[in-house]
PDB file of N, CA, C and O in Angstrom:
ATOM      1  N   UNK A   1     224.744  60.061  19.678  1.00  0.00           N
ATOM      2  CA  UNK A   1     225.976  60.793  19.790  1.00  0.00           C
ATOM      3  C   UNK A   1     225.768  62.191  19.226  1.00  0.00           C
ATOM      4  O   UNK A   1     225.167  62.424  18.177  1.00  0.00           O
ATOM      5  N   UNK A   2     226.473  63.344  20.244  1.00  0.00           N
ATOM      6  CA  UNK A   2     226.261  64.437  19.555  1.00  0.00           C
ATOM      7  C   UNK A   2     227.432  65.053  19.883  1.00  0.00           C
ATOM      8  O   UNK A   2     228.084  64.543  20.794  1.00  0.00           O
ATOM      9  N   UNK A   3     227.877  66.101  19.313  1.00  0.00           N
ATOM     10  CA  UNK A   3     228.954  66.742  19.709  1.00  0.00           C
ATOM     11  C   UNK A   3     229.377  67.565  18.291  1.00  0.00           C
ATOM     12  O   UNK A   3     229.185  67.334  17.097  1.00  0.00           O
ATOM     13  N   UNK A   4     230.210  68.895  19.218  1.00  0.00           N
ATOM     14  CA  UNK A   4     231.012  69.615  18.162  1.00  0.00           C
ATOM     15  C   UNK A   4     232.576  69.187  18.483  1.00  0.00           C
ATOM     16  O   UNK A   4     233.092  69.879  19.360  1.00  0.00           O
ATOM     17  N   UNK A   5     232.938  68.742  18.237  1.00  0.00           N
ATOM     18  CA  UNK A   5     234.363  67.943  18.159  1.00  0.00           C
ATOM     19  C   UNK A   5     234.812  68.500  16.909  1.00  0.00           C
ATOM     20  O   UNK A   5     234.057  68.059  16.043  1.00  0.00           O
ATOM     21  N   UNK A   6     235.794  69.359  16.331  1.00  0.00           N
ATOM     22  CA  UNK A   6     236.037  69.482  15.189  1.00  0.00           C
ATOM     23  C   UNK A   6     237.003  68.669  14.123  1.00  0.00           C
ATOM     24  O   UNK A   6     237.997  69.062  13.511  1.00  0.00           O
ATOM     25  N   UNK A   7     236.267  67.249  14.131  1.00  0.00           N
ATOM     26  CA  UNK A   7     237.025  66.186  13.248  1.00  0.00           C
ATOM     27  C   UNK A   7     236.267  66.459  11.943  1.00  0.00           C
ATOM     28  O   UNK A   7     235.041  66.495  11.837  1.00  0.00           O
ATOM     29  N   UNK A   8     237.293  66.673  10.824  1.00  0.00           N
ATOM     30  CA  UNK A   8     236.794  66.446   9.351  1.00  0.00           C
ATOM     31  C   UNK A   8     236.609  65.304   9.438  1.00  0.00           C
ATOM     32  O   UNK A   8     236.972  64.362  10.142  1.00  0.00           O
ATOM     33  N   UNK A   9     235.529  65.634   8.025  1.00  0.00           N
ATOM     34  CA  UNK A   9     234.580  64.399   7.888  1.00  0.00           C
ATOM     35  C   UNK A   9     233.611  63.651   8.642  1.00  0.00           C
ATOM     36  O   UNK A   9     232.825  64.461   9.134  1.00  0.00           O
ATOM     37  N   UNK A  10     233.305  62.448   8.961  1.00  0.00           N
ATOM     38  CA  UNK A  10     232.116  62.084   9.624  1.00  0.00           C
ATOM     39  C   UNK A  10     232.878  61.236  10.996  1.00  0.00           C
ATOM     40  O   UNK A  10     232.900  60.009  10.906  1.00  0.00           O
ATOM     41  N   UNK A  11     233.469  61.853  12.197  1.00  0.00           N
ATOM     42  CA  UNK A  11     233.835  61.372  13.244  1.00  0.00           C
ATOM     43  C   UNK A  11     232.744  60.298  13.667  1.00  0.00           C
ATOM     44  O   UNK A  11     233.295  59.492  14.417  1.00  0.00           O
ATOM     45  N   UNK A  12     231.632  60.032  13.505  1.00  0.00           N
ATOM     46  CA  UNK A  12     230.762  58.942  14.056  1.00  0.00           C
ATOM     47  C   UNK A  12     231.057  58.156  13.216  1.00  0.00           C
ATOM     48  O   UNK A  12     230.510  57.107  13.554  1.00  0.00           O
ATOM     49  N   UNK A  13     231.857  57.929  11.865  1.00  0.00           N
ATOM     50  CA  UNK A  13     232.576  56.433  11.975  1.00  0.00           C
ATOM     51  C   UNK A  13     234.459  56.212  11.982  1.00  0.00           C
ATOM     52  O   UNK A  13     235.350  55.781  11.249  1.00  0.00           O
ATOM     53  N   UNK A  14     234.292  56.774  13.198  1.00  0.00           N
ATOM     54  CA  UNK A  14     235.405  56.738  13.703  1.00  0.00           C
ATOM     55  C   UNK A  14     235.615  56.731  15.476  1.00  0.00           C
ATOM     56  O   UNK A  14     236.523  57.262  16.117  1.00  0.00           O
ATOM     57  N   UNK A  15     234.830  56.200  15.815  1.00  0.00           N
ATOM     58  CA  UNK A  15     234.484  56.142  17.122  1.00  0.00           C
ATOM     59  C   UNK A  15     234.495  54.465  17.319  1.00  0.00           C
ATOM     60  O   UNK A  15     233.810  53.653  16.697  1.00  0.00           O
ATOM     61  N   UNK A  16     235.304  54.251  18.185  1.00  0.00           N
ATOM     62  CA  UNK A  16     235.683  52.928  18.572  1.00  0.00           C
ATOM     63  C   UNK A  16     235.194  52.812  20.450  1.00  0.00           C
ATOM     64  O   UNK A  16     235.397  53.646  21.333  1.00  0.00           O
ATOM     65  N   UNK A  17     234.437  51.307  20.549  1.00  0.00           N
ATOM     66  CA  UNK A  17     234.131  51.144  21.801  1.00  0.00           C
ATOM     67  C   UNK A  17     234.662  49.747  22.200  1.00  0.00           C
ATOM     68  O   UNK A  17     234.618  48.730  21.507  1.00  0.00           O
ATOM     69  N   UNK A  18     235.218  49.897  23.556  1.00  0.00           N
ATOM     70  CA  UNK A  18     235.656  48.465  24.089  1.00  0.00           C
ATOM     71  C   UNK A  18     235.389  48.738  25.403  1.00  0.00           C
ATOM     72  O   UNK A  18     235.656  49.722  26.092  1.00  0.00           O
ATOM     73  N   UNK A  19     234.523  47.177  25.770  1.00  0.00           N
ATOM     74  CA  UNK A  19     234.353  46.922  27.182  1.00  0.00           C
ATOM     75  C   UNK A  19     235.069  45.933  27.999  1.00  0.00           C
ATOM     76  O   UNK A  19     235.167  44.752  27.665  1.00  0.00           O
ATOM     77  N   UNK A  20     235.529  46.388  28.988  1.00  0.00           N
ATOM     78  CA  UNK A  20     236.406  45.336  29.411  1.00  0.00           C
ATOM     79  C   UNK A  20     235.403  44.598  31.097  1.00  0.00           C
ATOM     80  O   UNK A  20     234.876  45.377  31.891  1.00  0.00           O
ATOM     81  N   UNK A  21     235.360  43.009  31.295  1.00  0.00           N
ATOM     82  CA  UNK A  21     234.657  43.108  32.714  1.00  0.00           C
ATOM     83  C   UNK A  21     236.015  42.984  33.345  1.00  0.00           C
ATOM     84  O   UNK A  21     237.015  42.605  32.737  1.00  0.00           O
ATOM     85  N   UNK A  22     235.965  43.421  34.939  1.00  0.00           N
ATOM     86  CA  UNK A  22     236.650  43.478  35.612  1.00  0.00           C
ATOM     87  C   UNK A  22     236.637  43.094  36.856  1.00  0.00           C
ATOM     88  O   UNK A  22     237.257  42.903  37.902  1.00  0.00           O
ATOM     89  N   UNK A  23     235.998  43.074  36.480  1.00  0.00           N
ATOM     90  CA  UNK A  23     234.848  41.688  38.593  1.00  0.00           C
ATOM     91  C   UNK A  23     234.190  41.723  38.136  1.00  0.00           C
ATOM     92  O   UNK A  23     233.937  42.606  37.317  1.00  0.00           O
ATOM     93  N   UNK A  24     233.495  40.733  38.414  1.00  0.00           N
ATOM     94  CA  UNK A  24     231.761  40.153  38.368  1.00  0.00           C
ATOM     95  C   UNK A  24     231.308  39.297  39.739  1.00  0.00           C
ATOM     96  O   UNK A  24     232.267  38.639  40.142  1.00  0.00           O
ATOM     97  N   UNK A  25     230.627  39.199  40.208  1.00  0.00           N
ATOM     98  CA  UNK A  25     230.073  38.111  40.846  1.00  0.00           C
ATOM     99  C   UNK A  25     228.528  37.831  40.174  1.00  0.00           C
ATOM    100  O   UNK A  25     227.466  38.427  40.353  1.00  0.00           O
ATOM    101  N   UNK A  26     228.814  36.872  39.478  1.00  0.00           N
ATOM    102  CA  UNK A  26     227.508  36.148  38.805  1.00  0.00           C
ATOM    103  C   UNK A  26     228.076  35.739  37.330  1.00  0.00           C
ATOM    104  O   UNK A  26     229.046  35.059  36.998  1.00  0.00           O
ATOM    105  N   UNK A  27     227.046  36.452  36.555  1.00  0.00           N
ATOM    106  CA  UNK A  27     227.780  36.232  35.242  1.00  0.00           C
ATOM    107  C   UNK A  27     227.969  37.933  34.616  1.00  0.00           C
ATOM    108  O   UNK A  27     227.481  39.004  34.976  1.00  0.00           O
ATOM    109  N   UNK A  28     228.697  37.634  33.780  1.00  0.00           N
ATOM    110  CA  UNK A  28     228.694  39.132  32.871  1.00  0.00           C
ATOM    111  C   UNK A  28     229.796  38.922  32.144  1.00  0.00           C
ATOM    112  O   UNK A  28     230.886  38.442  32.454  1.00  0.00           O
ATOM    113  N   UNK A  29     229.219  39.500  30.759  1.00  0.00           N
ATOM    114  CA  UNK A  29     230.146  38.946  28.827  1.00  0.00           C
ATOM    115  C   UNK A  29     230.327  40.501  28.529  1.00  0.00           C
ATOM    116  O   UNK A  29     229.443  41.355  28.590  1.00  0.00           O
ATOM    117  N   UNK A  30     231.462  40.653  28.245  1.00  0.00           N
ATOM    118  CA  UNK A  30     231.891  41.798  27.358  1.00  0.00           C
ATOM    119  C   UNK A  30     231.058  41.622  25.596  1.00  0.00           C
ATOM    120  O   UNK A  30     231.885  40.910  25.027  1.00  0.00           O
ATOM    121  N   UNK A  31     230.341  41.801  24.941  1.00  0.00           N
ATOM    122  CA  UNK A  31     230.038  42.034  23.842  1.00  0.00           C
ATOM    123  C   UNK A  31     230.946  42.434  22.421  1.00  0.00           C
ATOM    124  O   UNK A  31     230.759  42.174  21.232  1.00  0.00           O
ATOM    125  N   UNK A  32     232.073  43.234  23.189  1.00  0.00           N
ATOM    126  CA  UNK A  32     233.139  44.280  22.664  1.00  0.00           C
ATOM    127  C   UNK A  32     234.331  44.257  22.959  1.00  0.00           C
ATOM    128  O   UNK A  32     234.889  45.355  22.986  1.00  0.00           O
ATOM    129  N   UNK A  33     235.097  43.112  23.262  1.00  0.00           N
ATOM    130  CA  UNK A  33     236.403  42.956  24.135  1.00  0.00           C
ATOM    131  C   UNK A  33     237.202  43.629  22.974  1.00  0.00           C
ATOM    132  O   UNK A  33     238.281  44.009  23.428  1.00  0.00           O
ATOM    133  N   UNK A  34     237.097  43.876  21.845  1.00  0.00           N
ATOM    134  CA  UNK A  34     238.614  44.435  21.346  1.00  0.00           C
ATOM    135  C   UNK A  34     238.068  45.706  21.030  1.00  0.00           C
ATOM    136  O   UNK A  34     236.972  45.700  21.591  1.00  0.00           O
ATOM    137  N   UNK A  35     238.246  47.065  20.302  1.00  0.00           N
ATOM    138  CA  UNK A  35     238.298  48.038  19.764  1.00  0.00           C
ATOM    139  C   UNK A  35     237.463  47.649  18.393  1.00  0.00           C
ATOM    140  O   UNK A  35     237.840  46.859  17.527  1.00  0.00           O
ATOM    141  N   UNK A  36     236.016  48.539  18.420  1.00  0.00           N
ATOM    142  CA  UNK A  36     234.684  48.064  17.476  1.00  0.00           C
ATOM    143  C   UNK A  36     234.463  49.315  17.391  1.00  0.00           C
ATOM    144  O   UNK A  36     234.682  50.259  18.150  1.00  0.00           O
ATOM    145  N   UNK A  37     233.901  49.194  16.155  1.00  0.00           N
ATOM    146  CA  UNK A  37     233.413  50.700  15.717  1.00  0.00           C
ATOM    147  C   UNK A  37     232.179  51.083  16.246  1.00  0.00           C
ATOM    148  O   UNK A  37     231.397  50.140  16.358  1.00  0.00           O
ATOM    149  N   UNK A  38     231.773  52.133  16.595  1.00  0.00           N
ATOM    150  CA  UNK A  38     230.366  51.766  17.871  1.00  0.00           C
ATOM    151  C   UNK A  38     229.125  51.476  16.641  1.00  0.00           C
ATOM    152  O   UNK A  38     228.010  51.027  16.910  1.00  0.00           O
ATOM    153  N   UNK A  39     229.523  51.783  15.478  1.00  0.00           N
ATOM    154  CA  UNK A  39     228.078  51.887  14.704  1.00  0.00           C
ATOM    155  C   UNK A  39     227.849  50.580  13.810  1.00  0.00           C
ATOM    156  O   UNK A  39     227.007  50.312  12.953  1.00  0.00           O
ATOM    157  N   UNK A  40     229.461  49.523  14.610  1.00  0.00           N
ATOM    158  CA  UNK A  40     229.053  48.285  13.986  1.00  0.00           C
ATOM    159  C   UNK A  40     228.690  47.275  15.130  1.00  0.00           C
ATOM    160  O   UNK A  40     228.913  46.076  14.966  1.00  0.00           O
ATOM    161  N   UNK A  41     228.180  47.712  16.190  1.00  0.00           N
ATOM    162  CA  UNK A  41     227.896  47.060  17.816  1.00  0.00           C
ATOM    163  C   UNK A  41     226.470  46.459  16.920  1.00  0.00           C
ATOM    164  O   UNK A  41     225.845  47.162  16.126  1.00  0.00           O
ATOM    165  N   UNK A  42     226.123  44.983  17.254  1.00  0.00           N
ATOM    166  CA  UNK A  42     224.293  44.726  16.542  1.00  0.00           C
ATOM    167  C   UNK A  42     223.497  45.502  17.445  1.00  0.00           C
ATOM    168  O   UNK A  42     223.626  45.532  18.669  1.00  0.00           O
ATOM    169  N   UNK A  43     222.629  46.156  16.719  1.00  0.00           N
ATOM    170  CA  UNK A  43     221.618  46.652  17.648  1.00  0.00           C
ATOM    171  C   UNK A  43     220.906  45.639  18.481  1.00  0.00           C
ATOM    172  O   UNK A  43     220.923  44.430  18.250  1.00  0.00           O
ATOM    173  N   UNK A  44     220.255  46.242  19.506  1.00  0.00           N
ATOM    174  CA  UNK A  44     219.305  45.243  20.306  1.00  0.00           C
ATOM    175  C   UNK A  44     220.586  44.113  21.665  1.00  0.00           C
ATOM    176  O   UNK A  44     220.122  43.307  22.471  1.00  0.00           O
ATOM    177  N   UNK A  45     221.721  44.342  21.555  1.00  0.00           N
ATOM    178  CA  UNK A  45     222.803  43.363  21.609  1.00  0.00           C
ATOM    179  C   UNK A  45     223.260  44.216  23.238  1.00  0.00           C
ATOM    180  O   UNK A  45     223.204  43.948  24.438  1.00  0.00           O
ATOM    181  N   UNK A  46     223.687  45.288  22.413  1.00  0.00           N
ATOM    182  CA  UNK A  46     224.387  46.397  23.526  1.00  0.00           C
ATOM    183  C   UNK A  46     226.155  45.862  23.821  1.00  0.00           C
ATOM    184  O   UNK A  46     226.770  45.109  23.066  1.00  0.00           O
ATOM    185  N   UNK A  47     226.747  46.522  25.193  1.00  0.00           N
ATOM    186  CA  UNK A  47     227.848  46.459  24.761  1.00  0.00           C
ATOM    187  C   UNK A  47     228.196  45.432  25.793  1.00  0.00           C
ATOM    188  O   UNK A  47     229.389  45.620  26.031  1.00  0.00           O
ATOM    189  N   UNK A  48     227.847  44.643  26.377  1.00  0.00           N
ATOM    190  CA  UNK A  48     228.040  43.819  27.246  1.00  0.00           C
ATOM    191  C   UNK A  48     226.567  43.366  28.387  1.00  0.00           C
ATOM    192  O   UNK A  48     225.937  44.199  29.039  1.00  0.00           O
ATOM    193  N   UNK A  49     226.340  42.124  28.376  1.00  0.00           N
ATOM    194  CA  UNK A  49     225.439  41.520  29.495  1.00  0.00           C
ATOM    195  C   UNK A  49     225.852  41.219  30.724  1.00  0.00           C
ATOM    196  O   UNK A  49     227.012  40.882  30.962  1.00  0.00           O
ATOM    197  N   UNK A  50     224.915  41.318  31.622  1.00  0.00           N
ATOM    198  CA  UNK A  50     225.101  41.120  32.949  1.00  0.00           C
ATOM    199  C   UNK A  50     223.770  40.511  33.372  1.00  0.00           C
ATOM    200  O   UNK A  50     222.670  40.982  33.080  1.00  0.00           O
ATOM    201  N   UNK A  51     224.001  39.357  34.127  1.00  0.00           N
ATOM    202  CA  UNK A  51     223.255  38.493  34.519  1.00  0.00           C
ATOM    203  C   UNK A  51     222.684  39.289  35.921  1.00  0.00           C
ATOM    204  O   UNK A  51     223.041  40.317  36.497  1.00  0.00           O
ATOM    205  N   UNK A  52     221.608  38.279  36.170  1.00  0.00           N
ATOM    206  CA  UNK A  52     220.311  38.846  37.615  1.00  0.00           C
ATOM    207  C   UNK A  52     221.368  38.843  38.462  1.00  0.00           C
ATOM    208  O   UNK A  52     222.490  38.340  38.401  1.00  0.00           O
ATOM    209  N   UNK A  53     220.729  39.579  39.358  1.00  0.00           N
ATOM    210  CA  UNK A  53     221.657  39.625  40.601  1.00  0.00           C
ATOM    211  C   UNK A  53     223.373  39.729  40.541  1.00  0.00           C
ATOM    212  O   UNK A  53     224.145  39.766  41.499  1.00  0.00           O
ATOM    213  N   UNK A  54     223.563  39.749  39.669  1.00  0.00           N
ATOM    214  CA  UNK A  54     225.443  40.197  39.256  1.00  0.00           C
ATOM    215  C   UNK A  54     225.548  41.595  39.651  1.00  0.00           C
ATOM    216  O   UNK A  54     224.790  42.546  39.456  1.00  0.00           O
ATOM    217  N   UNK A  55     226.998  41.468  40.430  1.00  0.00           N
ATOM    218  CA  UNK A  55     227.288  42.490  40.819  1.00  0.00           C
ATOM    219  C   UNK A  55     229.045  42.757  39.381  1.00  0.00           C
ATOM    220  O   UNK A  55     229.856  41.890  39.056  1.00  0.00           O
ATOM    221  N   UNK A  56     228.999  43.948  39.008  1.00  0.00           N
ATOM    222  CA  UNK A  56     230.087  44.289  38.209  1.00  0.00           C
ATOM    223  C   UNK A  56     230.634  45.103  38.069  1.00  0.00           C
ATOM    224  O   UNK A  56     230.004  46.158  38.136  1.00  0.00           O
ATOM    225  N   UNK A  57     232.234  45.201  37.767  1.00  0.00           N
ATOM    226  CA  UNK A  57     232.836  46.454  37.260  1.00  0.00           C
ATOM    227  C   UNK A  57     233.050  46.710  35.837  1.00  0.00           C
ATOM    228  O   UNK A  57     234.164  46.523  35.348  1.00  0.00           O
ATOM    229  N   UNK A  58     232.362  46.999  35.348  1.00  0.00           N
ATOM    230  CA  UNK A  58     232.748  47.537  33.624  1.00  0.00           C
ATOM    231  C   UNK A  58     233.850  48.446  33.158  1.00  0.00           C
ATOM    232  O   UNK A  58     233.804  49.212  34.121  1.00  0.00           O
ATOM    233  N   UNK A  59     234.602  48.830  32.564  1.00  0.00           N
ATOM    234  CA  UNK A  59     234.991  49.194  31.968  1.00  0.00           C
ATOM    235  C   UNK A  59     234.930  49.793  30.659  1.00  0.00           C
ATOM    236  O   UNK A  59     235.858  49.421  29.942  1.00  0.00           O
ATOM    237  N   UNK A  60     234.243  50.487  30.198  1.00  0.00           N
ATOM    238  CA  UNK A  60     234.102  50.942  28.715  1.00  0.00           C
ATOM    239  C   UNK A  60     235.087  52.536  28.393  1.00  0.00           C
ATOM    240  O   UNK A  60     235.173  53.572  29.053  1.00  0.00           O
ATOM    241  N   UNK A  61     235.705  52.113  27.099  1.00  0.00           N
ATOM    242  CA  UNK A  61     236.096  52.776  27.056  1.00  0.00           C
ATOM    243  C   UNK A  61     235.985  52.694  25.707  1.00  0.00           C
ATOM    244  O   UNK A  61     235.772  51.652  25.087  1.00  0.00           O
ATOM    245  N   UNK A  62     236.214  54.437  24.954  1.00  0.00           N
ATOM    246  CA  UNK A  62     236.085  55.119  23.715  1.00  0.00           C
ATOM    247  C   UNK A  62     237.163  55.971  22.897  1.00  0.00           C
ATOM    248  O   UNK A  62     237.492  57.137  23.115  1.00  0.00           O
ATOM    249  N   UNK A  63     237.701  54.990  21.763  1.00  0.00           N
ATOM    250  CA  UNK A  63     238.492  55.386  21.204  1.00  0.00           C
ATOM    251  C   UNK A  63     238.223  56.486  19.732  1.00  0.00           C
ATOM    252  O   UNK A  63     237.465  55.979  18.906  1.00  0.00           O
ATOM    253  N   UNK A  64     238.627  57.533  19.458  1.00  0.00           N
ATOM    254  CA  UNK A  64     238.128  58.747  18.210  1.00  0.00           C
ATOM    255  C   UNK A  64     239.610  58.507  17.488  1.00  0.00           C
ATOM    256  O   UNK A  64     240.601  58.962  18.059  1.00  0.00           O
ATOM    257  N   UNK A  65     239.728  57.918  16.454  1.00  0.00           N
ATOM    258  CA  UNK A  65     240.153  57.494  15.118  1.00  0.00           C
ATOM    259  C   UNK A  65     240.672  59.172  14.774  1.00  0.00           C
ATOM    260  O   UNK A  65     239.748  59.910  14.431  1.00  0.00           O
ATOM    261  N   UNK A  66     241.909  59.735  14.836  1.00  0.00           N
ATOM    262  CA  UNK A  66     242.414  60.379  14.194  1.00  0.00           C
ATOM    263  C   UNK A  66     243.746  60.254  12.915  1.00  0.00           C
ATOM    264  O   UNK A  66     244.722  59.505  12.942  1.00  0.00           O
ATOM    265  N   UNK A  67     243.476  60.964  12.170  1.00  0.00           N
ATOM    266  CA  UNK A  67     244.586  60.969  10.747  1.00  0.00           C
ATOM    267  C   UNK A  67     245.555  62.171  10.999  1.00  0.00           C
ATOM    268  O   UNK A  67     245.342  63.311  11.412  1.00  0.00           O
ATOM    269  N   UNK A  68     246.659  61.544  10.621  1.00  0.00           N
ATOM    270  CA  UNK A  68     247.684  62.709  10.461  1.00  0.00           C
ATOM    271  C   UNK A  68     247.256  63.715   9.137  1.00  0.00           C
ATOM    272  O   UNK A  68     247.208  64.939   9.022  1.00  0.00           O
ATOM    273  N   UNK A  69     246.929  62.428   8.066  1.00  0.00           N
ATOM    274  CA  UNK A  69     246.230  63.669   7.538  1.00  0.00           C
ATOM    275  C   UNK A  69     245.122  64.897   7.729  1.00  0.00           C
ATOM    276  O   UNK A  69     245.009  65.844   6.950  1.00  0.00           O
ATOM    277  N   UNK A  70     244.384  64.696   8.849  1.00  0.00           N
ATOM    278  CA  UNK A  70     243.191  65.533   9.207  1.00  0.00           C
ATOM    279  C   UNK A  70     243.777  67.452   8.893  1.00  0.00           C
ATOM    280  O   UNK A  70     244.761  68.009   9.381  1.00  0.00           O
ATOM    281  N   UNK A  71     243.015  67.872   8.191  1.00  0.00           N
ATOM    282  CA  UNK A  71     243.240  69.295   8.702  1.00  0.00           C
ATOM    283  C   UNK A  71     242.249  69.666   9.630  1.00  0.00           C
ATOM    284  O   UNK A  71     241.062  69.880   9.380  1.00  0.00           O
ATOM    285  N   UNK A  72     242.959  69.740  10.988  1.00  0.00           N
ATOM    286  CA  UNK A  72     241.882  70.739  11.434  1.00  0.00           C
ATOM    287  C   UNK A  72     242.024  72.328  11.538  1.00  0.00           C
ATOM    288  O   UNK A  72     243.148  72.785  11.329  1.00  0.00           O
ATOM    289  N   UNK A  73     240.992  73.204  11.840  1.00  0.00           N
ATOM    290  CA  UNK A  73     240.529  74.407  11.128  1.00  0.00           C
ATOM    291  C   UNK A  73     241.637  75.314  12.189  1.00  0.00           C
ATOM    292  O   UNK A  73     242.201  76.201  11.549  1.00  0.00           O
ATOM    293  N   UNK A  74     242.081  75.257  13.776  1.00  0.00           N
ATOM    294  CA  UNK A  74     243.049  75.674  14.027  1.00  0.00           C
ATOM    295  C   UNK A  74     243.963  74.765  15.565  1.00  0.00           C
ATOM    296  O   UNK A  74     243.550  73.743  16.113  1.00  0.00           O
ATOM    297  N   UNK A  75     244.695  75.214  15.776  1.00  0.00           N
ATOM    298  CA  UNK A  75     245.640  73.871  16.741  1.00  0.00           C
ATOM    299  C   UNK A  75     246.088  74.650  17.902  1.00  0.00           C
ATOM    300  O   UNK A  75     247.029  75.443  17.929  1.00  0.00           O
ATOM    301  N   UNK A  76     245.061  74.229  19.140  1.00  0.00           N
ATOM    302  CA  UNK A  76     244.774  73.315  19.319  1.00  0.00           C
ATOM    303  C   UNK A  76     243.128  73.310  18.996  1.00  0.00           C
ATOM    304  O   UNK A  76     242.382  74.233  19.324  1.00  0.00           O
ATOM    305  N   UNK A  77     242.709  72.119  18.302  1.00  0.00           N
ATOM    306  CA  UNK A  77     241.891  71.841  18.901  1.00  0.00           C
ATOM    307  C   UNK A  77     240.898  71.458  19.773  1.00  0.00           C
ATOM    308  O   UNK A  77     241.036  70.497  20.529  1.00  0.00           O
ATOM    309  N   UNK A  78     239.129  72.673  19.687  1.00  0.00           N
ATOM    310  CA  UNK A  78     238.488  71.871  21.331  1.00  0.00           C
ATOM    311  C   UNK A  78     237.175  71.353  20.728  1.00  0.00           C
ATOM    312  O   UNK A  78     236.800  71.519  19.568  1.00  0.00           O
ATOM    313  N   UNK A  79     236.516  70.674  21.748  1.00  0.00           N
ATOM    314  CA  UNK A  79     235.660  70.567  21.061  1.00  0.00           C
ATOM    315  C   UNK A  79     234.822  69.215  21.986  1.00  0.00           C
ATOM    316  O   UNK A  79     235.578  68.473  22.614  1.00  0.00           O
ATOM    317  N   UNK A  80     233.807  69.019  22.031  1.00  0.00           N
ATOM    318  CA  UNK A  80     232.524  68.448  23.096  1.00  0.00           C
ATOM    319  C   UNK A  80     232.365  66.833  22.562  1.00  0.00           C
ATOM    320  O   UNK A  80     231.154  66.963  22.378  1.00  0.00           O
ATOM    321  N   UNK A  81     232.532  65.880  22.295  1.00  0.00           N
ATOM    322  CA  UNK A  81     232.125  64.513  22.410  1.00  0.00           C
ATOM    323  C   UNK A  81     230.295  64.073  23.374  1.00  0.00           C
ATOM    324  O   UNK A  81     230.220  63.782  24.568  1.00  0.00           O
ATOM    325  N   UNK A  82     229.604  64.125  22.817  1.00  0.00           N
ATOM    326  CA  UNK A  82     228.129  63.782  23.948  1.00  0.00           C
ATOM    327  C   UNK A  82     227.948  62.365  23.609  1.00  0.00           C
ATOM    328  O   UNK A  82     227.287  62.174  22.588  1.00  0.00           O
ATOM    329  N   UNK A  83     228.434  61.204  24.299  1.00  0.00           N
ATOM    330  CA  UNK A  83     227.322  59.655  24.538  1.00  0.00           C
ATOM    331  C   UNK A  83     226.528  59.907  25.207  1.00  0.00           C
ATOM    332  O   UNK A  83     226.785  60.337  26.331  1.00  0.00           O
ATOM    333  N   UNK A  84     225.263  59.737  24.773  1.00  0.00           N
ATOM    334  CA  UNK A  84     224.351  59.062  25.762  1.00  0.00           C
ATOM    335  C   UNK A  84     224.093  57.434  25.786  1.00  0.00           C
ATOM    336  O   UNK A  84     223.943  56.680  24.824  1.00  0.00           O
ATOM    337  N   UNK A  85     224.091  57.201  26.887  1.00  0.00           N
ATOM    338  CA  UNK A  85     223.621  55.279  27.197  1.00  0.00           C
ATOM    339  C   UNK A  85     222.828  55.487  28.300  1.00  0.00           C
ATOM    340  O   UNK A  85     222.593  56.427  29.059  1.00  0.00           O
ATOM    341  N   UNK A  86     222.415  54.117  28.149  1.00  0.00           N
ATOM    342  CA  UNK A  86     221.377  53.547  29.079  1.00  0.00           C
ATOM    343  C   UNK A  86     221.478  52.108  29.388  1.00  0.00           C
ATOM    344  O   UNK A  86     221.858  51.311  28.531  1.00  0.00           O
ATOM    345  N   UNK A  87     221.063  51.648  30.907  1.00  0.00           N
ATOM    346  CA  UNK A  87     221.203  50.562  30.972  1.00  0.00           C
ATOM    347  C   UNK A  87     219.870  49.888  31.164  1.00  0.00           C
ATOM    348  O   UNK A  87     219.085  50.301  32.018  1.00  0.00           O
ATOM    349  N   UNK A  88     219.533  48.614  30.201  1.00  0.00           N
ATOM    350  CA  UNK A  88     218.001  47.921  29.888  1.00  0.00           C
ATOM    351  C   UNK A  88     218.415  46.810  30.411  1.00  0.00           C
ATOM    352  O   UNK A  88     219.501  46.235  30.352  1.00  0.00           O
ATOM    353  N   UNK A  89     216.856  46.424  31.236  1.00  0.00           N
ATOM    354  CA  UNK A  89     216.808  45.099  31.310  1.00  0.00           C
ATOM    355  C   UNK A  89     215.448  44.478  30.590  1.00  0.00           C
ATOM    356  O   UNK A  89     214.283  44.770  30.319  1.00  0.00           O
ATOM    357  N   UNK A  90     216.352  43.493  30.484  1.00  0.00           N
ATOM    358  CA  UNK A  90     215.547  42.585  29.344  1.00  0.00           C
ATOM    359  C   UNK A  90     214.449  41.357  30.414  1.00  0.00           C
ATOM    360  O   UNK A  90     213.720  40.536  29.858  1.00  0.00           O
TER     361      UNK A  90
END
């Protein structure tokens, strides 16, 4: 993860991931069905499996943890979010 996002403090633990499946034909497990902090996902695990030959619709989506208390530096704020992923087969 990279980005200038201007969240005080350490926005990478405040980054929430949930995968939802949405068709499958074969098999395929969400890993992440509720709202997880991405930096507590087990490594090696990832955010959901998909079986051989499965065809799927994923869903992932990424939630950024803001405080009313936050000051940010001016309003509105802008600012870049970068994931990178990849998809492995095992």
């Amino acid at each position: 993860m990279t980005g200038s996002l201007p969240v005080p403090g350490d926005w990478q633990g405040r980054l929430y991931v949930l995968v939802q499946v949405d068709f499958f034909l074969g098999s395929a497990t969400s890993h992440v069905p509720t709202p997880t902090l991405l930096s507590a996902v087990p490594d090696g695990r990832g955010l959901a499996s998909v079986g051989r030959n499965t065809l799927a619709l994923l869903w992932i989506y990424y939630f950024l943890e803001l405080s009313p208390t936050d000051a940010f530096p001016s309003l509105p704020a802008q600012g870049v979010l970068t994931l990178t992923y990849s998809l492995q087969n095992n």
